[in-house]
PyMOL CGO cylinders between C-alpha atoms (Angstrom):
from pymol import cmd
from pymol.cgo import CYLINDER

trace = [
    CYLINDER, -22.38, 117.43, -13.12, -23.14, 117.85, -17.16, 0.3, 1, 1, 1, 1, 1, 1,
    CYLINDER, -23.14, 117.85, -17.16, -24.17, 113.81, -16.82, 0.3, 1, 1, 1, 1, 1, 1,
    CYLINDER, -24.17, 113.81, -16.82, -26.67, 114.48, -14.24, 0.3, 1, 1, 1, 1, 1, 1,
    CYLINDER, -26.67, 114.48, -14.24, -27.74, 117.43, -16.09, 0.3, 1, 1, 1, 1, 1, 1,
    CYLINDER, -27.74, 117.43, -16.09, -28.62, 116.06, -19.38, 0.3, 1, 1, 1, 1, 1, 1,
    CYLINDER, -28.62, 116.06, -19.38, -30.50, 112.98, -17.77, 0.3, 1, 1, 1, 1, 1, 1,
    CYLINDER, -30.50, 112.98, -17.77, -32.78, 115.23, -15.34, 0.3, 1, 1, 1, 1, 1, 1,
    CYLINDER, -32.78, 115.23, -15.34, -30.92, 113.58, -11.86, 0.3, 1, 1, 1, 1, 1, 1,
    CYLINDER, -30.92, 113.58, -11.86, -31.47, 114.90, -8.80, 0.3, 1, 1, 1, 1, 1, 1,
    CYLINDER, -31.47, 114.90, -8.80, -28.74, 117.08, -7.84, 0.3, 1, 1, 1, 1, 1, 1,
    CYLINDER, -28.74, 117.08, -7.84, -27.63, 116.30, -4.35, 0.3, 1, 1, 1, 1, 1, 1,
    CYLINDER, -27.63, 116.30, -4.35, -27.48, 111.97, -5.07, 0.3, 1, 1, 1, 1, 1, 1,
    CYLINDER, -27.48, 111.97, -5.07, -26.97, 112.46, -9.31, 0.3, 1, 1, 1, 1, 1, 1,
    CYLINDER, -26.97, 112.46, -9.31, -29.02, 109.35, -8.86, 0.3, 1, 1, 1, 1, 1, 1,
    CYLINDER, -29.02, 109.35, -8.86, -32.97, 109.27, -8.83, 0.3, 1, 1, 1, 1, 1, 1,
    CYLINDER, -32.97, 109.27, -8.83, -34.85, 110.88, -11.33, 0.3, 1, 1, 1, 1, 1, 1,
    CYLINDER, -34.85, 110.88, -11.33, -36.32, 114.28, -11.19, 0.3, 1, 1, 1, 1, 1, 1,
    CYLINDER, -36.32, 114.28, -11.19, -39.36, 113.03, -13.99, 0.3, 1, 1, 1, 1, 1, 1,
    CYLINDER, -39.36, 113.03, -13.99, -41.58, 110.12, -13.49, 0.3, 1, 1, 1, 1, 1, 1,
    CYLINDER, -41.58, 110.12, -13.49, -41.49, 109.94, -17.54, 0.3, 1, 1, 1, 1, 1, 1,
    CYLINDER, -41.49, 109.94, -17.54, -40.03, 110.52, -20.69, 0.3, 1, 1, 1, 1, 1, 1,
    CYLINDER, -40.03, 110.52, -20.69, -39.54, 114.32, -22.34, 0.3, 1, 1, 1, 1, 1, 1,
    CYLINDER, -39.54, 114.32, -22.34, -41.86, 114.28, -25.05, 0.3, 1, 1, 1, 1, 1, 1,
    CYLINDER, -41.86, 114.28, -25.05, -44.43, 111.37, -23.45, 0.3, 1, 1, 1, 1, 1, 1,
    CYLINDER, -44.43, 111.37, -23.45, -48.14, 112.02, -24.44, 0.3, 1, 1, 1, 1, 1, 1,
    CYLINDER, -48.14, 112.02, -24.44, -49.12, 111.90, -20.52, 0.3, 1, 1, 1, 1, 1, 1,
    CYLINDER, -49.12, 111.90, -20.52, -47.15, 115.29, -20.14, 0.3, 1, 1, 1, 1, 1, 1,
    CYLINDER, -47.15, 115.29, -20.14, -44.33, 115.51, -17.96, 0.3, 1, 1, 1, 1, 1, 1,
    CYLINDER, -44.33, 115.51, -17.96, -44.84, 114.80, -14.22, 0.3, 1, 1, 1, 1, 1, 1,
    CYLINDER, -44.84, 114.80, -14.22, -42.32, 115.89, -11.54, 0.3, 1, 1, 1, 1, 1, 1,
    CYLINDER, -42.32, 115.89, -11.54, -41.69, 113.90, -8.91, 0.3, 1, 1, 1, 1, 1, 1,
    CYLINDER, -41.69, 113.90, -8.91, -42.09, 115.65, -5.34, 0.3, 1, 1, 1, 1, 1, 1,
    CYLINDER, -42.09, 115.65, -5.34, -38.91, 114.00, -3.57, 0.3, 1, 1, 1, 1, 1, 1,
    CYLINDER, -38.91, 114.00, -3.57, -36.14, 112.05, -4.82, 0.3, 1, 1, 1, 1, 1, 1,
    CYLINDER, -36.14, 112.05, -4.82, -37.16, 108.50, -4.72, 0.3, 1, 1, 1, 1, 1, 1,
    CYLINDER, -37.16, 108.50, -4.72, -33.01, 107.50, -4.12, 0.3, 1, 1, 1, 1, 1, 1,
    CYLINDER, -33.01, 107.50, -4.12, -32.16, 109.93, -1.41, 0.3, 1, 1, 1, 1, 1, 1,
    CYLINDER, -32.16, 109.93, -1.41, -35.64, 111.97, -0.65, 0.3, 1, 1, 1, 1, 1, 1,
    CYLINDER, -35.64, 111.97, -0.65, -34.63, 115.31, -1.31, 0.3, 1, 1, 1, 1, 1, 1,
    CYLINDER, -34.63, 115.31, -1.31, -37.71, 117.63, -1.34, 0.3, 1, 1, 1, 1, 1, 1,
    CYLINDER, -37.71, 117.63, -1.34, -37.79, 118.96, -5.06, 0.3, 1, 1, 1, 1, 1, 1,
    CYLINDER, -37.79, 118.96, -5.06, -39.79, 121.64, -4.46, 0.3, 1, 1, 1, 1, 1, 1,
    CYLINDER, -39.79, 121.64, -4.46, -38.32, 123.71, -1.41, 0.3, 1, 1, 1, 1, 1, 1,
    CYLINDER, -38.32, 123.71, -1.41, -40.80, 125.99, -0.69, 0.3, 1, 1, 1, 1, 1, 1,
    CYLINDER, -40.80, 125.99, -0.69, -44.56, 126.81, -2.40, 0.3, 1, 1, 1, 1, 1, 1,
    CYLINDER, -44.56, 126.81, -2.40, -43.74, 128.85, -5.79, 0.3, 1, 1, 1, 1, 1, 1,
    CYLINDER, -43.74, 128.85, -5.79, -40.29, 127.92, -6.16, 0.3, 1, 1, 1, 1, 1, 1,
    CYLINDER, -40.29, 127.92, -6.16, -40.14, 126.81, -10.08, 0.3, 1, 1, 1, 1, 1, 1,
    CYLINDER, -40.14, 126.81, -10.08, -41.38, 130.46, -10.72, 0.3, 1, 1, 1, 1, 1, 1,
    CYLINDER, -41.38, 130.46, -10.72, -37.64, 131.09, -11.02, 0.3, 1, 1, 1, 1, 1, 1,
    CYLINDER, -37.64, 131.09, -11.02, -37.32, 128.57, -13.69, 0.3, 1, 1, 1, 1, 1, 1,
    CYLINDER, -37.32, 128.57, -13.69, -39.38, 131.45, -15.73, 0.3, 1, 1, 1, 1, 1, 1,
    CYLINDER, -39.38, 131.45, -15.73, -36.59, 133.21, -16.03, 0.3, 1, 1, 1, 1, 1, 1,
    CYLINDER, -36.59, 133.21, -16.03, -34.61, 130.66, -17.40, 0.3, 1, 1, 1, 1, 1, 1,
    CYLINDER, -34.61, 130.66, -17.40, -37.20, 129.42, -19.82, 0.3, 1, 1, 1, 1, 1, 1,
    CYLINDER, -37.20, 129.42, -19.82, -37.42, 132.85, -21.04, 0.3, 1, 1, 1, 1, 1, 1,
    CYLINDER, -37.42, 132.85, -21.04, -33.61, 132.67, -21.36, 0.3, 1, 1, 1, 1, 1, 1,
    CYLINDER, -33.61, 132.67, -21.36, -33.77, 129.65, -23.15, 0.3, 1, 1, 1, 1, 1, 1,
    CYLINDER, -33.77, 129.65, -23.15, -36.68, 131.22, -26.11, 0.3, 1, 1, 1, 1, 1, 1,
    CYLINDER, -36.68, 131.22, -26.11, -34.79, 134.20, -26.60, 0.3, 1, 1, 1, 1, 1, 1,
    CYLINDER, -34.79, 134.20, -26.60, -31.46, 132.12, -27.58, 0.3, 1, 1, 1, 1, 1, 1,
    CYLINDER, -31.46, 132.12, -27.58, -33.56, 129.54, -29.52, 0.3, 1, 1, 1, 1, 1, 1,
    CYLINDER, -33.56, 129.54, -29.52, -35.71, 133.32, -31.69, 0.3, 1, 1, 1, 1, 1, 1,
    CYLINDER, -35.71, 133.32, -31.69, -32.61, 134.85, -32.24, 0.3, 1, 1, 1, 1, 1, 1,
    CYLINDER, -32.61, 134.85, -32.24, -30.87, 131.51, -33.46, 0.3, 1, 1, 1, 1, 1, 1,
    CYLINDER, -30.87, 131.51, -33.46, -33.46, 130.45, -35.41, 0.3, 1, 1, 1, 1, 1, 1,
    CYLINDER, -33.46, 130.45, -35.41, -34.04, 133.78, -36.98, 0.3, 1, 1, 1, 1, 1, 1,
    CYLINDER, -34.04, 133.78, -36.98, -30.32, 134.30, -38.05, 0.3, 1, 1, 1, 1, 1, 1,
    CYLINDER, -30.32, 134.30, -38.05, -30.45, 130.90, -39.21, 0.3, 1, 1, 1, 1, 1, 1,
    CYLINDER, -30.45, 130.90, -39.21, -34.03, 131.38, -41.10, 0.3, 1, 1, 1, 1, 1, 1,
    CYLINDER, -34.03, 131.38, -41.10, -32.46, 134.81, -42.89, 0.3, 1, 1, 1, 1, 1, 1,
    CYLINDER, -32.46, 134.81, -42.89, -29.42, 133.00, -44.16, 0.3, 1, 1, 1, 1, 1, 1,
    CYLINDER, -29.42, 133.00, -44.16, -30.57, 129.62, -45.24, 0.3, 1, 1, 1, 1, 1, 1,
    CYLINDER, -30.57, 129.62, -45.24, -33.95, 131.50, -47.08, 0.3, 1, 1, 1, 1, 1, 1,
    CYLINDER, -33.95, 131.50, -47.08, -32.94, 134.79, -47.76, 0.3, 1, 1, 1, 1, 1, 1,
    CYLINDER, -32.94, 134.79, -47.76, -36.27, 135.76, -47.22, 0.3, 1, 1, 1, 1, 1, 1,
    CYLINDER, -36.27, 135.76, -47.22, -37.94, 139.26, -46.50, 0.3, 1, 1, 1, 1, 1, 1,
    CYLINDER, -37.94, 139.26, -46.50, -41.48, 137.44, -45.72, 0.3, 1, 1, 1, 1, 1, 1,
    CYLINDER, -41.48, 137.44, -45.72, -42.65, 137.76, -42.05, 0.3, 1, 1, 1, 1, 1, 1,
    CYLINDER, -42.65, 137.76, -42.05, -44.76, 134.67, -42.28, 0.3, 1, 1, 1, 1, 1, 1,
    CYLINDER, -44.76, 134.67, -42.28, -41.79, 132.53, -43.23, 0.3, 1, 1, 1, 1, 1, 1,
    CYLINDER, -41.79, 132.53, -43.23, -40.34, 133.46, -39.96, 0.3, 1, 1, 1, 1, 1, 1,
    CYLINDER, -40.34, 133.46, -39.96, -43.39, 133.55, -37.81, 0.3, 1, 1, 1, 1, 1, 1,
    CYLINDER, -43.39, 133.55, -37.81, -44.05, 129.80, -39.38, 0.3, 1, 1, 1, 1, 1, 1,
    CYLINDER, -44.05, 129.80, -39.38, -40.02, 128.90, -38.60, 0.3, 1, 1, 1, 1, 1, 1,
    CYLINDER, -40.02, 128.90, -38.60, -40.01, 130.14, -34.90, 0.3, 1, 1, 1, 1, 1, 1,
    CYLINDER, -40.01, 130.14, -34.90, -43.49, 129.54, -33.85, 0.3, 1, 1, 1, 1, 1, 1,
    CYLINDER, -43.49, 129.54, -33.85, -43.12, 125.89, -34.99, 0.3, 1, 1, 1, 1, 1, 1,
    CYLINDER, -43.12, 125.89, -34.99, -40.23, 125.46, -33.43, 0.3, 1, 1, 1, 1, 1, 1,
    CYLINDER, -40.23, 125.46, -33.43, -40.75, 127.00, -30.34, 0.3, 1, 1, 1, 1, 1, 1,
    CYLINDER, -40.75, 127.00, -30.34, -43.88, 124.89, -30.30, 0.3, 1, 1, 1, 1, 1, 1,
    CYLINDER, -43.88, 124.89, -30.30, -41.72, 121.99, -30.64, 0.3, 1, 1, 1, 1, 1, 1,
    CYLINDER, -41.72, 121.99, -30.64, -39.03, 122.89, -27.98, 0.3, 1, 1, 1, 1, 1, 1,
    CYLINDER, -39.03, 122.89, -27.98, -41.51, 123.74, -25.33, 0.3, 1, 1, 1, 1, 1, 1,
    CYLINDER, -41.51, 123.74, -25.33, -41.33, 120.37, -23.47, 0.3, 1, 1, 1, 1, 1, 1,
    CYLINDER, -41.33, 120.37, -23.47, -37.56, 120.79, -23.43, 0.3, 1, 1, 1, 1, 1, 1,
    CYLINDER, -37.56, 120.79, -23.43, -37.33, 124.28, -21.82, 0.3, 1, 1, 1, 1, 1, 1,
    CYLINDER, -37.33, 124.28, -21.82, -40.19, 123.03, -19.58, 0.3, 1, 1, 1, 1, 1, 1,
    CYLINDER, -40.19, 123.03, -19.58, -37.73, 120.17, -18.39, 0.3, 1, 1, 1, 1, 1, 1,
    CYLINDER, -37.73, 120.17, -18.39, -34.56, 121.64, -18.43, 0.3, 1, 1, 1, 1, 1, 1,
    CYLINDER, -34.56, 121.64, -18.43, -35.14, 124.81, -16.87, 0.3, 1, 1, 1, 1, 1, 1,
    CYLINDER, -35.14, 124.81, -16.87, -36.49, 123.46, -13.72, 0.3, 1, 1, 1, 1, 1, 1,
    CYLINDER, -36.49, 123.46, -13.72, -33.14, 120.89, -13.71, 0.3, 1, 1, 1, 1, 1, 1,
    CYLINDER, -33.14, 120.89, -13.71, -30.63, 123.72, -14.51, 0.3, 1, 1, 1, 1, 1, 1,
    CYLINDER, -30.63, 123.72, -14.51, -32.79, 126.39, -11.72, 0.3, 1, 1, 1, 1, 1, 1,
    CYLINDER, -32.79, 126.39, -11.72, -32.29, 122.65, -9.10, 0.3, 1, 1, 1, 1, 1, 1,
    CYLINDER, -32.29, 122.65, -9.10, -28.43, 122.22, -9.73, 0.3, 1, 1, 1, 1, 1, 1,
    CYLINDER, -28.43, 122.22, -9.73, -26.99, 125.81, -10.70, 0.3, 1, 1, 1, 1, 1, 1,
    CYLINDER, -26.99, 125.81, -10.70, -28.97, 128.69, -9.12, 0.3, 1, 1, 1, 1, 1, 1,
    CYLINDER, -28.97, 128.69, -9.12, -30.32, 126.75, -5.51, 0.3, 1, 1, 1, 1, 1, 1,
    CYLINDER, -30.32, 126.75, -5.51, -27.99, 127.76, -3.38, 0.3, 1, 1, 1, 1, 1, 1,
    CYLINDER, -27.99, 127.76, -3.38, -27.14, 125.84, -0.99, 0.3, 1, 1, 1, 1, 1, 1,
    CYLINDER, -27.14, 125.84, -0.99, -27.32, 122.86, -2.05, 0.3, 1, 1, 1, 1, 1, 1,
    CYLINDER, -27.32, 122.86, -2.05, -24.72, 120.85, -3.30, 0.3, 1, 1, 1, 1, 1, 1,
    CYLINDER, -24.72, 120.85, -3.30, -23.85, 117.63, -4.59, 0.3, 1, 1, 1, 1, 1, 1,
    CYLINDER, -23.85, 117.63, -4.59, -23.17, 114.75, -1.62, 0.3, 1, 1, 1, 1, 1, 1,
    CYLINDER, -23.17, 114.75, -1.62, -21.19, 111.57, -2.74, 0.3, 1, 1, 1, 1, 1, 1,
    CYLINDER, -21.19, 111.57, -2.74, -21.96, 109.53, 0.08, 0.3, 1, 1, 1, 1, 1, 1,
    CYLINDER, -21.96, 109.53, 0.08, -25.59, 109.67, -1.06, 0.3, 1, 1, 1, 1, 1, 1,
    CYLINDER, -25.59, 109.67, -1.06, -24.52, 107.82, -3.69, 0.3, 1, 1, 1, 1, 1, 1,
    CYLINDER, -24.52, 107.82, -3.69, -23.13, 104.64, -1.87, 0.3, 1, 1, 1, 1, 1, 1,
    CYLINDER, -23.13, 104.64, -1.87, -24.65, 101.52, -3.41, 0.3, 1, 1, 1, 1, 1, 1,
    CYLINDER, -24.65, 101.52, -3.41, -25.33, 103.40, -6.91, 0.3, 1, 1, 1, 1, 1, 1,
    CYLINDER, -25.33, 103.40, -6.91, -21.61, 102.95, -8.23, 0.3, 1, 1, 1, 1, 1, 1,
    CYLINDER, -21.61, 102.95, -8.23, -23.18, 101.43, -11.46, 0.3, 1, 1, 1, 1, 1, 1,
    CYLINDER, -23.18, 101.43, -11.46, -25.33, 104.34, -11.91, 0.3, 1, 1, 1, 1, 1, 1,
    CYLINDER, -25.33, 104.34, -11.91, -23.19, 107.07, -11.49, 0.3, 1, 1, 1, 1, 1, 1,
    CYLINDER, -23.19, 107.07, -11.49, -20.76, 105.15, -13.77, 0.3, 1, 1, 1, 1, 1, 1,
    CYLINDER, -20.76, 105.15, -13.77, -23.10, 104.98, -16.54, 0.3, 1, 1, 1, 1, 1, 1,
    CYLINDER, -23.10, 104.98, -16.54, -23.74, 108.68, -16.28, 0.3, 1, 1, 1, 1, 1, 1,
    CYLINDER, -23.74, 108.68, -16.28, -20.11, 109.98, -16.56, 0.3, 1, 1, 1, 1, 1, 1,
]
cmd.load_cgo(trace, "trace")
């Protein structure tokens, strides 16, 4: 699963992408609507990557508090703009990524129901090789 994960796969086939193009791509990131290897419907019902909110959120409080810990021990320093400069910056810079990845990790961990099928994956041995 932590192949299909990292390389934004759908997760029912692990084989078709879930983005038309790269992470950090100047056209901005466009989801696909279905699968283009085994057609699952991304988007299961109208509003459903509101969830991945929460996990973006998730995602910027782990990445603060890192970066803050990190920012007091490496500097030392008692300045509040040093670590409005560190966090905003890099929050700025990780906001494609959470984009991405919490809409993958809402599809293959917290959708229930749905599950990864092998037999989707029939013809796509090379694929799924590459990815484990």
């Amino acid at each position: 699963m932590w192949p299909a994960i990292v390389n934004a796969k759908c997760p029912k086939c692990w084989v078709g992408n879930i983005y038309a193009n790269p992470m950090y791509s100047l056209s901005g990131q466009k989801m696909l609507t279905n699968c283009p290897h085994c057609g699952m419907t991304y988007e299961r019902e109208p509003g459903y990557f509101y969830g991945a909110m929460y996990v973006s959120y998730a995602f910027i409080v782990a990445e603060l508090v890192t970066l803050a810990i990190g920012t007091s021990i490496l500097t030392g320093s008692d300045n509040p703009w040093v670590y409005t400069a560190v966090l905003l910056g890099v929050v700025g810079i990780l906001a494609p990524f959470n984009l991405r990845y919490s809409r993958v990790i809402l599809l293959h961990w917290l959708t229930p129901g749905l599950h990864y099928h092998p037999e989707l994956s029939k013809g796509s041995e090379t694929i799924i090789s590459n990815l484990r």
